[in-house]
TIRO-2110 file (N, C-alpha, C; in Angstrom, 1 decimal):
// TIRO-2110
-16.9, -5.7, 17.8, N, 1, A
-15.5, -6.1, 17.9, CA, 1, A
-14.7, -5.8, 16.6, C, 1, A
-15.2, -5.7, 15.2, N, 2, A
-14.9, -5.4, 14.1, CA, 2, A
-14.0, -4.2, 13.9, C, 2, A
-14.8, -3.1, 15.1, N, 3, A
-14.2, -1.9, 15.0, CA, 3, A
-12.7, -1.9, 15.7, C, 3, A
-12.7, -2.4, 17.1, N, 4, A
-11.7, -2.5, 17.1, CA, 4, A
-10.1, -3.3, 16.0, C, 4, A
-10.9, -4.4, 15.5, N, 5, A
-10.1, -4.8, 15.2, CA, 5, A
-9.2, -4.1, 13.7, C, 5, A
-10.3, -3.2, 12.9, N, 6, A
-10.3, -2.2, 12.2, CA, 6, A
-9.4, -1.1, 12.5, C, 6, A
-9.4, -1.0, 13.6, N, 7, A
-8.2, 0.2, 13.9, CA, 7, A
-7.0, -0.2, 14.5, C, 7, A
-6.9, -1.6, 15.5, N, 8, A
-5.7, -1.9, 15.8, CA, 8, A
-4.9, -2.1, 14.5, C, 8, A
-5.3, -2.7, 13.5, N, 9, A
-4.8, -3.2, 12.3, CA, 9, A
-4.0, -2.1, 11.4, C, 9, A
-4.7, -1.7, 11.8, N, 10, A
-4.5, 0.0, 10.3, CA, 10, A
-3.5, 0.9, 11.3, C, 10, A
-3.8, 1.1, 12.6, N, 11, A
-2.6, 1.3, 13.6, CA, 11, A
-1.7, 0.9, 14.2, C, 11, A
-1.6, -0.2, 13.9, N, 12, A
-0.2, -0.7, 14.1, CA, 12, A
0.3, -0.7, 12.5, C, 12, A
0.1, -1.1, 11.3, N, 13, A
0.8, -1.2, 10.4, CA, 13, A
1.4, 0.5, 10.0, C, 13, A
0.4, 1.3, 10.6, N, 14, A
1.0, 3.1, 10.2, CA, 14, A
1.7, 3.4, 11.1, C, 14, A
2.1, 2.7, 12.4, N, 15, A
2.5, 2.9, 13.4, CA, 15, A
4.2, 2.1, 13.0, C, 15, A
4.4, 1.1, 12.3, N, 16, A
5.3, 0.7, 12.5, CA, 16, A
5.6, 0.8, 10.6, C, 16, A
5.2, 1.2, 9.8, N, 17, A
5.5, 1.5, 8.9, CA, 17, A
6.3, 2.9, 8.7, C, 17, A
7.5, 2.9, 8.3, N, 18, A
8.3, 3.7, 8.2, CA, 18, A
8.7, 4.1, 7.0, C, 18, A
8.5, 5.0, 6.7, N, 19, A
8.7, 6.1, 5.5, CA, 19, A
7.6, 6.2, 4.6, C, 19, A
6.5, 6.1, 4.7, N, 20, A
5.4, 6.9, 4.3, CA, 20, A
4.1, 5.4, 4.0, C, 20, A
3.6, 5.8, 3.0, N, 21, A
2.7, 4.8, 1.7, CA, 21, A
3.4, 3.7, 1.6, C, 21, A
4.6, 3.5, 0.6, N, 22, A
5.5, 2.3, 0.0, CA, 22, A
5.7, 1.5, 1.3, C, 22, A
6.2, 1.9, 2.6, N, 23, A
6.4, 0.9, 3.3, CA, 23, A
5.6, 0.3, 4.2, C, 23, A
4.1, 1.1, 4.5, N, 24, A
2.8, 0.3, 4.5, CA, 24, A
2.1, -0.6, 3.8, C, 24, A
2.3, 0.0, 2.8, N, 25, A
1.4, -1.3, 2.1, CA, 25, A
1.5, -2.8, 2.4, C, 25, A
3.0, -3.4, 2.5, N, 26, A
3.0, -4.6, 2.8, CA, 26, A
2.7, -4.8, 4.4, C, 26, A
2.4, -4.1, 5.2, N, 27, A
1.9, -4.2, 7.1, CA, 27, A
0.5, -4.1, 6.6, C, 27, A
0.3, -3.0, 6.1, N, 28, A
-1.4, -3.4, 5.6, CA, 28, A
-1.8, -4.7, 5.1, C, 28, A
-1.2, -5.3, 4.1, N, 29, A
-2.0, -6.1, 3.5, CA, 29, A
-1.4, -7.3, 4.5, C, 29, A
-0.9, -7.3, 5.1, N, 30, A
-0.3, -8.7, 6.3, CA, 30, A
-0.9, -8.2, 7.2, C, 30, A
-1.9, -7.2, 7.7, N, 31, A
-3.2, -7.5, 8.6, CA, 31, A
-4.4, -8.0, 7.7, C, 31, A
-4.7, -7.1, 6.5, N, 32, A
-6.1, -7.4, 6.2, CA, 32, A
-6.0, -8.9, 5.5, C, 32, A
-5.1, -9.6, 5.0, N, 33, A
-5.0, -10.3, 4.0, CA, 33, A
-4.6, -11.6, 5.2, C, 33, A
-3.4, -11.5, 5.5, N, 34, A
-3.0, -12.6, 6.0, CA, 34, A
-3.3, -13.0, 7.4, C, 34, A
-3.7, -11.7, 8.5, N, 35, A
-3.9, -11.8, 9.9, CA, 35, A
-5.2, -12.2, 9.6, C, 35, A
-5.9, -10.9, 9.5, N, 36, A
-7.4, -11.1, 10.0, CA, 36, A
-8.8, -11.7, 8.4, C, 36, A
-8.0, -12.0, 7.6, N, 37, A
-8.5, -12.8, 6.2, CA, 37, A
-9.9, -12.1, 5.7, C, 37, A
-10.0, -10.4, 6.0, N, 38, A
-10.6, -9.9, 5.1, CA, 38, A
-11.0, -9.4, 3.7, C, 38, A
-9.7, -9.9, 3.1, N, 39, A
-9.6, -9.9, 1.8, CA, 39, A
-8.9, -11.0, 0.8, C, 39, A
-9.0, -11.0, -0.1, N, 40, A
-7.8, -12.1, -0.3, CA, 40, A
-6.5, -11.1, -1.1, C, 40, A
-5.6, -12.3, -1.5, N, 41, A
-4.5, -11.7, -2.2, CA, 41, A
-5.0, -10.4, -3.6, C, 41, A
-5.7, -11.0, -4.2, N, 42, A
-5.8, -10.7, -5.2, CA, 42, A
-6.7, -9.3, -5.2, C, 42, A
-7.9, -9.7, -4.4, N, 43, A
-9.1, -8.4, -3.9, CA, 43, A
-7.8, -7.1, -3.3, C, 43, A
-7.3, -7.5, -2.8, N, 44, A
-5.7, -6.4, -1.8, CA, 44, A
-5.3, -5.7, -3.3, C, 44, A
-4.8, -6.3, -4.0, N, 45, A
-4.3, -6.0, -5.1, CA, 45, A
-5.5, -4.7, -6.2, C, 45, A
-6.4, -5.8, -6.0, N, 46, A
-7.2, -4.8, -6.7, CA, 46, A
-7.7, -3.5, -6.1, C, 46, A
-8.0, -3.2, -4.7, N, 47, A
-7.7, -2.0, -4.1, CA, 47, A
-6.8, -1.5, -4.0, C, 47, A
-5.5, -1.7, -4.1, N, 48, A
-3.9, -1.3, -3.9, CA, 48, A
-4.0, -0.5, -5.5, C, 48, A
-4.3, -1.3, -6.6, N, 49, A
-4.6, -0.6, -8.0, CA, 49, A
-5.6, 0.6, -8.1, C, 49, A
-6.9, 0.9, -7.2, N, 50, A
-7.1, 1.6, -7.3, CA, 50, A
-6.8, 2.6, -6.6, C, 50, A
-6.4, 2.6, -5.5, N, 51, A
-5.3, 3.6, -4.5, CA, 51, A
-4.5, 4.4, -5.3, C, 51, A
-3.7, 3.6, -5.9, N, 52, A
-2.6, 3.8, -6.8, CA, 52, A
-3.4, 5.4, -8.1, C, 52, A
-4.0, 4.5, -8.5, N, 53, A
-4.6, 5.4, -9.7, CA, 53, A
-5.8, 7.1, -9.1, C, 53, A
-6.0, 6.8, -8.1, N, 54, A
-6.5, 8.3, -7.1, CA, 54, A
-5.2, 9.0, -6.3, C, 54, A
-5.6, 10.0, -6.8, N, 55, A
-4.5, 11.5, -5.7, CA, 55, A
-4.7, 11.3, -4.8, C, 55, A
-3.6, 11.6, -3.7, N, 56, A
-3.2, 11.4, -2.6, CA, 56, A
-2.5, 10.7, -1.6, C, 56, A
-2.1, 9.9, -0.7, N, 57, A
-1.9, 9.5, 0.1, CA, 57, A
-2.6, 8.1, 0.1, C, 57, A
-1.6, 7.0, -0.3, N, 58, A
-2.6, 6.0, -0.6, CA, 58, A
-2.9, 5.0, 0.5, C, 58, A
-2.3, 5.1, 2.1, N, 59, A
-2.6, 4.7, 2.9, CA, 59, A
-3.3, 5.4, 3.8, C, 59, A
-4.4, 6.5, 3.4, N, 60, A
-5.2, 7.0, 3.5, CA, 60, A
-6.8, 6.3, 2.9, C, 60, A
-6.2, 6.2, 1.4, N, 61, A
-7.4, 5.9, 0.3, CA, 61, A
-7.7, 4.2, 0.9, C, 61, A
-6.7, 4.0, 1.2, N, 62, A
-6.4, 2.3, 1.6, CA, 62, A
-7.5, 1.9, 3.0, C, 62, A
-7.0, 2.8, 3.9, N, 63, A
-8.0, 2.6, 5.1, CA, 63, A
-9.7, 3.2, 4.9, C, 63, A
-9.7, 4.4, 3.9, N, 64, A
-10.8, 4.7, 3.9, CA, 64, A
-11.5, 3.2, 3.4, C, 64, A
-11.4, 2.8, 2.1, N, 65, A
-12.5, 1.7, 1.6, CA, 65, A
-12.2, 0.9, 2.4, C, 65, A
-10.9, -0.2, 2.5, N, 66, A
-11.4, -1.4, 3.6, CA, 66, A
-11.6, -0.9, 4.7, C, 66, A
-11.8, 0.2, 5.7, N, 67, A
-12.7, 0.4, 7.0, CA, 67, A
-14.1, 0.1, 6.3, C, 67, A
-14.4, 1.1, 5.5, N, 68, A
-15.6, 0.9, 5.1, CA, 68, A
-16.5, -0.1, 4.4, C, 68, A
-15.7, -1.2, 3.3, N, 69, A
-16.2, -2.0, 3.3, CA, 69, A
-16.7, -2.8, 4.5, C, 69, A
-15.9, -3.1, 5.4, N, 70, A
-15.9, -4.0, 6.6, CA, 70, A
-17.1, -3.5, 8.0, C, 70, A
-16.9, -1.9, 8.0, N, 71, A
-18.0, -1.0, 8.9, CA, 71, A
-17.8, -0.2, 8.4, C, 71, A
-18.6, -0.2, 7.3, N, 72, A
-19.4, 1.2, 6.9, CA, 72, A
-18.7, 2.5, 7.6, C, 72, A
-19.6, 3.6, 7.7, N, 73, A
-18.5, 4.9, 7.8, CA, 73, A
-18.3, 4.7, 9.0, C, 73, A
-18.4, 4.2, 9.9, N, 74, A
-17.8, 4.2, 11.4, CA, 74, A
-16.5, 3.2, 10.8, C, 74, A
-16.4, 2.3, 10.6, N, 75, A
-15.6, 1.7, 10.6, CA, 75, A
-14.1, 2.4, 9.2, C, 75, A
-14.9, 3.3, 8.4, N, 76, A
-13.8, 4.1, 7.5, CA, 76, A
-12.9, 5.3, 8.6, C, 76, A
-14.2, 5.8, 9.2, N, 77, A
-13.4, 6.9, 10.2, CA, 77, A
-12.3, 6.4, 11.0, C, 77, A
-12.5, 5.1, 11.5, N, 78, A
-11.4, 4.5, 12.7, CA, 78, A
-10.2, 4.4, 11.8, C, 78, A
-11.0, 3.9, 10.4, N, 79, A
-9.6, 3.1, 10.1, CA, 79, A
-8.6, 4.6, 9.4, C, 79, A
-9.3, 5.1, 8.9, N, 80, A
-8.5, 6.6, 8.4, CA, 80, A
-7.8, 7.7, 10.0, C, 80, A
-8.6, 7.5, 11.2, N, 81, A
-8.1, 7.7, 12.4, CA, 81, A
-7.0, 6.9, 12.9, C, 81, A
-6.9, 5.5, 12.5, N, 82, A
-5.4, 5.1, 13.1, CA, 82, A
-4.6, 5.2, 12.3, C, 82, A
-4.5, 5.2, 10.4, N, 83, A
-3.9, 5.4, 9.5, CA, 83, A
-3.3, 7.0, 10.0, C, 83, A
-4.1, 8.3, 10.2, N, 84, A
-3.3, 9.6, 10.3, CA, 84, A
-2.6, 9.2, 11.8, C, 84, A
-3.1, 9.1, 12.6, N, 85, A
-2.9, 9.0, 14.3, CA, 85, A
-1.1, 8.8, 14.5, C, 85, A
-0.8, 7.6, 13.9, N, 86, A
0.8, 7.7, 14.2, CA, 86, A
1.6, 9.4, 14.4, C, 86, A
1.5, 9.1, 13.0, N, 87, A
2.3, 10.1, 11.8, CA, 87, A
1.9, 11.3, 13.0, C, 87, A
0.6, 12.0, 13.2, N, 88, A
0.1, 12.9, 13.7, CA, 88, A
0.9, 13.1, 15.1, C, 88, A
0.8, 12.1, 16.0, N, 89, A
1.5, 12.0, 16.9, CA, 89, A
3.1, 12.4, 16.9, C, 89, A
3.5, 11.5, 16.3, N, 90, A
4.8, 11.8, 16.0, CA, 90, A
5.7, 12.7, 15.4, C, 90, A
4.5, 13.7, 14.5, N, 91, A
4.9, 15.1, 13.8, CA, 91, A
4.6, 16.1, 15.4, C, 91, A
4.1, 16.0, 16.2, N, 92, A
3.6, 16.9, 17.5, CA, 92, A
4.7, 16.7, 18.5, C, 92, A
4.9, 15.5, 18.7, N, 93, A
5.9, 15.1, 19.9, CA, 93, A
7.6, 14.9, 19.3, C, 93, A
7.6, 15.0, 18.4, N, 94, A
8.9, 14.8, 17.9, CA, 94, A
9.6, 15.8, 16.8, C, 94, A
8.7, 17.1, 16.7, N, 95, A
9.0, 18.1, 16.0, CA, 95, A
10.1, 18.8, 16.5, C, 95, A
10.6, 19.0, 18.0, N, 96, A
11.3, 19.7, 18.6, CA, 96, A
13.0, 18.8, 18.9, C, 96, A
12.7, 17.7, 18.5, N, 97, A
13.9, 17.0, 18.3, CA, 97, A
14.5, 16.7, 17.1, C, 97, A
13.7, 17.3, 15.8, N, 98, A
14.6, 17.2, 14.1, CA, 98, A
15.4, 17.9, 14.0, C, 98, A
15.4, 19.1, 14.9, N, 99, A
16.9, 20.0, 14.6, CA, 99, A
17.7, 19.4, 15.7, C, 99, A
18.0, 19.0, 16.5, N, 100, A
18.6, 18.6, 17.0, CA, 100, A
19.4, 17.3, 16.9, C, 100, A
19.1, 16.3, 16.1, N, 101, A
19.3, 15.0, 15.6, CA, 101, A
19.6, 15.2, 13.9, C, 101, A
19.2, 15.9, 13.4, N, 102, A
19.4, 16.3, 12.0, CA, 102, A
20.4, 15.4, 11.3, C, 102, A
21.6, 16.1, 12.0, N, 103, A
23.1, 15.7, 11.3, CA, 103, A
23.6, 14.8, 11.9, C, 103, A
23.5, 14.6, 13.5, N, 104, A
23.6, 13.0, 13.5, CA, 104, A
24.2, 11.9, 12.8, C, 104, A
25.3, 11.6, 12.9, N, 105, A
25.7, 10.3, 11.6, CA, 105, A
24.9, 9.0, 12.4, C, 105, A
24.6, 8.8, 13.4, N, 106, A
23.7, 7.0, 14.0, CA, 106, A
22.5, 7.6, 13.6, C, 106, A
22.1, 8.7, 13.7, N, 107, A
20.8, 8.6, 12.8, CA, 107, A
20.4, 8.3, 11.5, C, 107, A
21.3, 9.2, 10.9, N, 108, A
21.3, 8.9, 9.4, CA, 108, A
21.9, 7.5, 9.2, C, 108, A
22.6, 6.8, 10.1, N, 109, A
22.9, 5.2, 10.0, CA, 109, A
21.4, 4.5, 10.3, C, 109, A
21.0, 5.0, 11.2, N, 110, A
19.5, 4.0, 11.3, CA, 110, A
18.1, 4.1, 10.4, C, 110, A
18.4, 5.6, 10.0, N, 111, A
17.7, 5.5, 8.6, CA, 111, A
18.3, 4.6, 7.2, C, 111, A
19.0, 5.0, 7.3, N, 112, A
19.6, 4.0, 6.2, CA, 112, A
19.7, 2.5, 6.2, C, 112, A
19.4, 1.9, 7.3, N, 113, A
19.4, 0.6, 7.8, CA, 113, A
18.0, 0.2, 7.4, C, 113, A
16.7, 0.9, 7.9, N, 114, A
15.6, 0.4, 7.2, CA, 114, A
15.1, 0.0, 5.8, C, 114, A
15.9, 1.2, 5.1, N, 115, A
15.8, 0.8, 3.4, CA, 115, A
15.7, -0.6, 2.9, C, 115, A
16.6, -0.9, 2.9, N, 116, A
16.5, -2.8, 2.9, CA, 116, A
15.4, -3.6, 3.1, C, 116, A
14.7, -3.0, 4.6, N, 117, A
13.9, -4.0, 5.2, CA, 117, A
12.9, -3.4, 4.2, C, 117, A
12.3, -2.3, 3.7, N, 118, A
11.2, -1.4, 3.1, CA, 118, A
11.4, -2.5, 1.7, C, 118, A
12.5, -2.3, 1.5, N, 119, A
13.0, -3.1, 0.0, CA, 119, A
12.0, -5.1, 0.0, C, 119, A
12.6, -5.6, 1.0, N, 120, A
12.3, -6.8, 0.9, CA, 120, A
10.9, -7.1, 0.9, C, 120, A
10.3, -6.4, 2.1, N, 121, A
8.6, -6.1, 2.2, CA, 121, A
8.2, -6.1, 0.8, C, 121, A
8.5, -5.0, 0.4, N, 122, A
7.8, -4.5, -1.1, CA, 122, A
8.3, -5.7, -2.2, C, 122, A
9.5, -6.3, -2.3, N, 123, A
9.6, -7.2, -3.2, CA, 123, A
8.7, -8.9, -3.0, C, 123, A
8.8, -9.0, -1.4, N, 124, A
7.5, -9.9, -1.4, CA, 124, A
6.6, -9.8, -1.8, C, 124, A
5.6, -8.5, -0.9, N, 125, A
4.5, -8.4, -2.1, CA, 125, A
4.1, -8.2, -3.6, C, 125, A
5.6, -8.1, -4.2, N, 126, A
5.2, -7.8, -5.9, CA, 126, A
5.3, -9.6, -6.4, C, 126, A
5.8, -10.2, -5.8, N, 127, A
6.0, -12.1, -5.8, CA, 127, A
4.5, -12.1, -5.5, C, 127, A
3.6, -11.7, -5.0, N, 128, A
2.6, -12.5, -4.3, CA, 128, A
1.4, -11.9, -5.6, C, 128, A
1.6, -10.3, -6.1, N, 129, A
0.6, -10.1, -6.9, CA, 129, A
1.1, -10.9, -8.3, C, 129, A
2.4, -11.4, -8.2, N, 130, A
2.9, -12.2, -9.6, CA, 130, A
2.0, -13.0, -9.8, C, 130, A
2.4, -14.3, -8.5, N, 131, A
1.9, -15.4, -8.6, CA, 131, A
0.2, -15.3, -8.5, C, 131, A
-0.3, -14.7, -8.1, N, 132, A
-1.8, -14.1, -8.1, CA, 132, A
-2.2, -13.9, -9.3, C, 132, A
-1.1, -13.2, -10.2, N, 133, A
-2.0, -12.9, -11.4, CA, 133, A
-1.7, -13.7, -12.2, C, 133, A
-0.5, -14.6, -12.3, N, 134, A
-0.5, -15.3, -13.2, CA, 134, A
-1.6, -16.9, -12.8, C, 134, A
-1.7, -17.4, -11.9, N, 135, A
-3.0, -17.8, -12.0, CA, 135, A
-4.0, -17.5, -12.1, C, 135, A
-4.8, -15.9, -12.0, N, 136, A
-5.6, -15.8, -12.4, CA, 136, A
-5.9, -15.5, -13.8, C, 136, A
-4.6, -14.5, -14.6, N, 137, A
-5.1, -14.5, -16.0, CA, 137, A
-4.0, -15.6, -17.1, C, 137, A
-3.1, -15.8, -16.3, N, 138, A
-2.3, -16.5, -17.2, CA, 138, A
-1.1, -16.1, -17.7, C, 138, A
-0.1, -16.7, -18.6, N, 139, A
1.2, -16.2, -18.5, CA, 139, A
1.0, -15.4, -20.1, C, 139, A
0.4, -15.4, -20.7, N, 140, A
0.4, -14.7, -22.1, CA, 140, A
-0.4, -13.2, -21.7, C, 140, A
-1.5, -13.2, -20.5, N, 141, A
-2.0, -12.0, -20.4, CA, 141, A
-1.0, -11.0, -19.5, C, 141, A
-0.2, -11.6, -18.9, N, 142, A
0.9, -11.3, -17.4, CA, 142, A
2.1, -11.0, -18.1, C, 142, A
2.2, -11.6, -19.3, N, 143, A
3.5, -11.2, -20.2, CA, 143, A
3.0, -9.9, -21.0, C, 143, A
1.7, -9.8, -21.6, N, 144, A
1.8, -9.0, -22.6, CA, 144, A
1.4, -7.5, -21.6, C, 144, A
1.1, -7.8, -20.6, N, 145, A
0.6, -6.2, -19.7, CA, 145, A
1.6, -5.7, -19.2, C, 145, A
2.9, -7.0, -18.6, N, 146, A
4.5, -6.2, -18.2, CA, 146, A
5.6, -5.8, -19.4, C, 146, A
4.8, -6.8, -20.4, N, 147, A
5.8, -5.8, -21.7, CA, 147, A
5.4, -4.8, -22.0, C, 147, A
4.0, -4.3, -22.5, N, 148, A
3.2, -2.9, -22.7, CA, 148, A
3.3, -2.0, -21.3, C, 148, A
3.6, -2.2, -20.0, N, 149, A
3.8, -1.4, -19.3, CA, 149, A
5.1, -0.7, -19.1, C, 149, A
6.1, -1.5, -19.1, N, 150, A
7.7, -1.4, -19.2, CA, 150, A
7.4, -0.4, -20.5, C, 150, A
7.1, -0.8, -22.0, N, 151, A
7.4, 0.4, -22.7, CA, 151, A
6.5, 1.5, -22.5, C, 151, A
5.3, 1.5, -21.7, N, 152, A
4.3, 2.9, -21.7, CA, 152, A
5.6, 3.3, -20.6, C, 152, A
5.6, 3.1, -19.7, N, 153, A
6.5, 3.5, -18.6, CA, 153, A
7.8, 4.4, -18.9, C, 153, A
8.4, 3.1, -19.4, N, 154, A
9.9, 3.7, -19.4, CA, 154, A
10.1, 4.1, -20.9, C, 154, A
9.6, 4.0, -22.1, N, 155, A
9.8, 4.4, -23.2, CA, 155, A
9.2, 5.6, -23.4, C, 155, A
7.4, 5.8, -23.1, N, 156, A
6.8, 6.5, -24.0, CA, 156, A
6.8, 7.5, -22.3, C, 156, A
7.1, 7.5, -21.2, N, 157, A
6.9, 8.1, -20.1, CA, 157, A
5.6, 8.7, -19.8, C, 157, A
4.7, 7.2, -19.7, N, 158, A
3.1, 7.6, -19.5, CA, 158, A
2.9, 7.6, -18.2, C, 158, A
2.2, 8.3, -17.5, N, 159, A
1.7, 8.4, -16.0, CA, 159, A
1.3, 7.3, -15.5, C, 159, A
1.6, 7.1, -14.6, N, 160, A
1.7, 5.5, -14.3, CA, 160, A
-0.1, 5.5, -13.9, C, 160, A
-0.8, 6.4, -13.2, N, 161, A
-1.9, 6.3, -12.9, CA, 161, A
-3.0, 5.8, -14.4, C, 161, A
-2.8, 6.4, -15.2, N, 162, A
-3.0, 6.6, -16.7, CA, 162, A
-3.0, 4.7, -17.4, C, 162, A
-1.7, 4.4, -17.1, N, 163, A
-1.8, 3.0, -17.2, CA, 163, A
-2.1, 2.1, -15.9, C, 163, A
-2.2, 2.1, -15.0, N, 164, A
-3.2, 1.8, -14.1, CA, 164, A
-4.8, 1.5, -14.4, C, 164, A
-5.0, 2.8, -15.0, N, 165, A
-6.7, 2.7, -15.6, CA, 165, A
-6.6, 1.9, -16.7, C, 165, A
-5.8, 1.9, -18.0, N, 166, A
-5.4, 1.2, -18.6, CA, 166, A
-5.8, -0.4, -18.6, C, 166, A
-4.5, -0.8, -17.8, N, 167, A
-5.1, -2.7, -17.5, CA, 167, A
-6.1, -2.7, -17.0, C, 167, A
-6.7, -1.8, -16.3, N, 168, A
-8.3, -1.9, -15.2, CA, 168, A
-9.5, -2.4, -16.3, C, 168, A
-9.1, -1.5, -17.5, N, 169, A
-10.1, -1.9, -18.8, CA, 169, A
-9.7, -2.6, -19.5, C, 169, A
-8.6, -3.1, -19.8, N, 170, A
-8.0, -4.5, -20.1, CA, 170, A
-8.3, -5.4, -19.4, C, 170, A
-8.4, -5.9, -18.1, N, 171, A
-8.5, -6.8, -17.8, CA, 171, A
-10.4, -6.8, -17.4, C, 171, A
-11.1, -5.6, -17.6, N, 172, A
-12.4, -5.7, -17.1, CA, 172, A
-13.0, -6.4, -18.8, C, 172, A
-12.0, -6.1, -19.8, N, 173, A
-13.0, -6.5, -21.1, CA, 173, A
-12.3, -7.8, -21.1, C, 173, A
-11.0, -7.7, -21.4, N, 174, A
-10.7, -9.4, -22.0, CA, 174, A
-10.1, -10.6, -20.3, C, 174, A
-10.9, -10.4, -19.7, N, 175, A
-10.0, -11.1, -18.5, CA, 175, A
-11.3, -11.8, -17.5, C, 175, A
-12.3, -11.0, -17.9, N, 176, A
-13.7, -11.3, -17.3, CA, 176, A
-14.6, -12.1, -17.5, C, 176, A
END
């Protein structure tokens, strides 16, 4: 039953996630986290960070490990099969209607309408890895990693993957 529920999960959130990675992550992590209590907040996070810091497609890298933690490679295959499966579908059956809808102003209205909702998702979950991390390391370690990231980021314009690995060994030496 695992398997199923491994792919309904990962297929409905790629299914109803709209506009790529960014606006899955929070349908992902409100199946594995909050629906079906495979992981917790913080464990989500710490896969989300390493997603983050590997090339590619991170609702790809995302289904690969949690399918497979959960079932092993049968269970990575489903879950990386309902993660492409939408998108795939919908690039085949809906190819022959982008020129045609293109210019559209109610489309381009109903695209524009989701932004918001993509927006709110994603600003919940950055509230939920807050409050996660500031209980788990504290407000002096949570202060000094968003002050040193803000300037690697936006001052010194370090690759965000690069400081990704960064806190990974910060927090694996002094947090452990």
């Amino acid at each position: 039953m695992i398997y199923v529920h491994i792919f309904w999960s990962f297929l409905i959130a790629n299914l109803l996630g709209y506009g790529g990675g960014p606006a899955t992550i929070p349908l992902i992590q409100n199946e594995v986290v909050n629906h079906y209590h495979w992981m917790s907040v913080s464990e989500f996070g710490d896969v989300l960070a390493i997603a983050n810091a590997l090339p590619g497609p991170i609702a790809t890298k995302m289904g690969g490990y949690i399918g497979y933690q959960l079932g092993g490679v049968l269970g990575a295959i489903l879950a990386l099969i309902a993660t492409i499966l939408p998108s795939a579908l919908a690039v085949i059956l809906l190819f022959k209607f982008v020129n045609l809808f293109k210019g559209n102003p109610k489309v381009a209205l109903m695209t524009k309408s989701v932004q918001p909702i993509i927006f709110i998702l994603l600003a919940v979950m950055a509230y939920q890895f807050f409050l996660t991390a500031y209980e788990k390391s504290g407000i002096f370690h949570l202060v000094l990693l968003a002050v040193v990231s803000y300037f690697a980021l936006i001052r010194f314009k370090m690759h965000p993957s690069l400081l990704i690995v960064g806190c990974l060994i910060y927090g694996g030496v002094f947090l452990s």
